[in-house]
C-alpha positions in Angstrom: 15.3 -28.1 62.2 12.7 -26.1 64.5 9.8 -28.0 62.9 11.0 -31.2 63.8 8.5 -31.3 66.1 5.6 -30.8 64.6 6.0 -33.4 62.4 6.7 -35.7 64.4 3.3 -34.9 66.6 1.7 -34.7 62.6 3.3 -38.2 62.2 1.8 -39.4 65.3 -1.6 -37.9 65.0 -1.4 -39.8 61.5 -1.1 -42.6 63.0 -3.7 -42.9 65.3 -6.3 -41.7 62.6 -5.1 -44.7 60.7 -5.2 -46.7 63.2 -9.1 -45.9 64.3 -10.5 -45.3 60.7 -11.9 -49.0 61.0 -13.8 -48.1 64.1 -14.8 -44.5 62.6 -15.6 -45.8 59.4 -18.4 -48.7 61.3 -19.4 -45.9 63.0 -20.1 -43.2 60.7 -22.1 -45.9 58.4 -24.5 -46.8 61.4 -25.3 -43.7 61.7 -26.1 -42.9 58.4 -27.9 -46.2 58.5 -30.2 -45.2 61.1 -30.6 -41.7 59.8 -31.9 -43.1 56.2 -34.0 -45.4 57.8 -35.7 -42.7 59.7 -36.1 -40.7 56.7 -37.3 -43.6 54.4 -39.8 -44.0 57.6 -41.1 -40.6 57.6 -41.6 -40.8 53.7 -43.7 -43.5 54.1 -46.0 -42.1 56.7 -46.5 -39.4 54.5 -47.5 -41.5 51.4 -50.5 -43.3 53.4 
């Protein structure tokens, strides 16, 4: 078994992505938030 290492670190890496997607996931959408926002704003400057 000379990959048994690797999976473990895979199993371990694994698990810390699970663990964080929450926090990722609240990220990722605040960001994308502000980033429509800013482009629904610029589309509306350029309709007046």
């Amino acid at each position: 078994m000379q990959n048994a290492p690797m999976v473990i670190a895979l199993a371990l890496i694994a698990l810390v992505v699970i663990y964080f997607l929450p926090w990722i996931d609240e990220k990722i959408k605040r960001a994308y938030g502000r980033w429509r926002r800013k482009r629904r704003d610029r589309r509306e400057q350029r309709m007046r």
